[in-house]
Each structure stands twice: as structure tokens, then as C-alpha cells.
N, C-alpha and C positions, 0 to 999 in steps of 0.2 A: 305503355306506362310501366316502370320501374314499380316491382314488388314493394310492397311495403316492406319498412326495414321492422323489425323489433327488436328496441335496448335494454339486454337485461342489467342484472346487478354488477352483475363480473363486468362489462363492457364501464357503467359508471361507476366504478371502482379505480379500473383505469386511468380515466379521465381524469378520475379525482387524483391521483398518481402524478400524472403530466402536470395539473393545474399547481399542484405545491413544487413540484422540480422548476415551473415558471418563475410562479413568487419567490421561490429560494436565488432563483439569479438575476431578481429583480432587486433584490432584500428588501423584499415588500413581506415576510415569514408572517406577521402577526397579521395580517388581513382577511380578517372575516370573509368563509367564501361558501355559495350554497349552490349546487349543483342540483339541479330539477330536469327529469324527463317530463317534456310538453309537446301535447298532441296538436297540430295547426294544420289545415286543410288535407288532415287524413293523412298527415305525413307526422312520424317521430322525431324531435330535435334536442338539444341537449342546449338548456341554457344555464350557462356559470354567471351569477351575481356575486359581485364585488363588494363588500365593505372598507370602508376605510376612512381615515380620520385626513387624509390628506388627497381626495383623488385627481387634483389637477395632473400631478406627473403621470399619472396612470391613462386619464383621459386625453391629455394630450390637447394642440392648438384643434377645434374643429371636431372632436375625435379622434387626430388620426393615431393616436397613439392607442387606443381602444381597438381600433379596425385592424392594425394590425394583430395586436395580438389576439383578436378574434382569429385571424387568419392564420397565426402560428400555432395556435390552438388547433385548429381544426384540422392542418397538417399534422400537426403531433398525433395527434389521433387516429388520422386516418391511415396514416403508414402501414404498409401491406396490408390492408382490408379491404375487401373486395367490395362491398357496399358502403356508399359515404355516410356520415354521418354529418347531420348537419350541427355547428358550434354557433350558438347566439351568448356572445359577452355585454355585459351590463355592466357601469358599476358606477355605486348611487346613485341608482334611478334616473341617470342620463339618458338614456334610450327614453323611456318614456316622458320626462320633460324636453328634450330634445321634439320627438313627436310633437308634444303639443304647442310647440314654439312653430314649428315649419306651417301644424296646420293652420295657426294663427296667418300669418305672413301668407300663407296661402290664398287663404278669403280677401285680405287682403289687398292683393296685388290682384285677386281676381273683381274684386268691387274699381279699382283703382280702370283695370282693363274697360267693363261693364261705361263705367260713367263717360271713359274719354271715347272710346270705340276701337282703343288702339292696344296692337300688341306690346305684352311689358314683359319684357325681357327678365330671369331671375339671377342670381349670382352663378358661377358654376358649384356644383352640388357632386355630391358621391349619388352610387345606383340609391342605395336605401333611401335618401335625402331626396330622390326624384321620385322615387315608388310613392313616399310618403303625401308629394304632390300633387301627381298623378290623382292617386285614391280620392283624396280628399276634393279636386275640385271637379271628379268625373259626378260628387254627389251638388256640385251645384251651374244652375241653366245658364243656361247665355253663351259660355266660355269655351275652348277647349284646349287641352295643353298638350305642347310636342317637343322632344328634345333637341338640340343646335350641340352641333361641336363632338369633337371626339376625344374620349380617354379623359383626362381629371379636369379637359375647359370645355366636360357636359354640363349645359345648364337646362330650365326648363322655359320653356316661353307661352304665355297664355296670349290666348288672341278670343279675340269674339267669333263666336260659334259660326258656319258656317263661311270664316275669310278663308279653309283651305281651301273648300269647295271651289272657289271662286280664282282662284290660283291656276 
């Protein structure tokens, strides 16, 4: 297991550095932004919140315009550092209505599995988008869910508990 990382001030100072040089060649300049170090399964990560009066162009169709720049975020950062830091971007609370949407659709299509007996297939999803799945219907019986397909045509597919066994 990898060291725990510790983020001090100077490291989010940084960050903070990188996140306005983003907004600056986004010309998103006025956009409310708040940088919090948060502790999650004993690991340190740095999560940037977004404000904004406009965030479609920021979030993008599905998020992906969020993922990425999560993603170019966390390269910005990590550049020559020898321990990574992990980058979680939000902005307007997308991430967590997002969550609560998947987990809706999830019971969902897991009740939908349950009644008919049969596997129901989900759209293709991002990793988070499947984690999100995963989680939520490992907490309910009957079911159980496995990935199909490779690279962006991953989806999730629930089937009634025990048809891998049987497989």
C-alpha cells in the first residue's frame, strides 16, 4: 500500500495557482471557486468546486467537459511530483445530483431485473458512473451487476443473483 500522501498549504496554494490560469483560458475569470482538502478512505484528495451562473459549457453533454478538465487539472498538478495527488472537480453540485440520479435509475432497473427475472442491460456509463452502480445495488438482494464492453461502450448489466453461477 502507497504512503499516505499529506497536502499542506503550499501544495493548495498551488493548485489554487493552476485552477485560475484554467479559468483565465477558459474566460470563465469571475467563477466562484473553492478548493477543500478531503480525507476519504484514509487517503487525502483535493476537491475544486465550481461556481457559476452559467455551468452547461463547463459541464459539458454527460459531463464530459467536467472529466476532462478534472483530468487536466490533475495533470497540471501532478507534474514532476512524485506522489499523486488526487483532483475531484465539481461544479454546481453536479457530482452530487448526478449521484443521486444514477442511484435512482439504479433500483430502478434493478426492481425492473427482479420482476421480469431477466438481465437489463444499462447505457454505456464512465468508470465513476459504473462505480456509482455498482455501490448502490451491491446494497440491494436478488441482483447482481457486471461490466460488458470495453473503453467508453462500458456499460453495467444487472442480472438476477446467482444467473452467473449458473453460466
Amino acid at each position: 500500500m502507497a504512503s499516505k500522501i499529506t497536502i499542506d498549504q503550499d501544495t493548495v496554494s498551488k493548485i489554487e495557482e493552476k485552477v485560475r490560469g484554467l479559468l483565465t483560458l477558459m474566460n470563465r475569470v469571475g467563477t466562484e471557486v473553492e478548493i477543500n482538502v478531503i480525507e476519504e478512505e484514509g487517503e487525502e484528495k483535493i476537491m475544486v468546486k465550481f461556481l457559476t451562473d452559467d455551468p452547461g459549457p463547463m459541464i459539458g453533454f454527460k459531463g464530459k467537459h467536467l472529466a476532462a478538465m478534472q483530468m487536466m487539472l490533475g495533470l497540471m498538478v501532478n507534474n514532476n511530483r512524485e506522489e499523486w495527488i488526487r483532483i475531484l472537480v465539481d461544479i454546481n453540485e453536479y457530482r452530487d445530483e448526478q449521484k443521486v440520479r444514477l442511484e435512482e435509475k439504479a433500483r430502478n432497473f434493478a426492481q425492473q431485473c427482479l420482476d421480469t427475472g431477466r438481465p437489463v442491460g444499462l447505457e454505456r456509463m464512465s468508470s465513476f458512473e459504473r462505480r456509482i452502480v455498482h455501490m448502490t445495488l451491491a446494497e440491494v438482494e436478488g441482483v447482481e451487476t457486471g461490466s460488458e464492453g470495453e473503453g467508453e461502450m462500458r456499460r453495467v448489466v444487472i442480472r438476477p443473483a446467482g444467473s452467473l453461477d449458473a453460466e
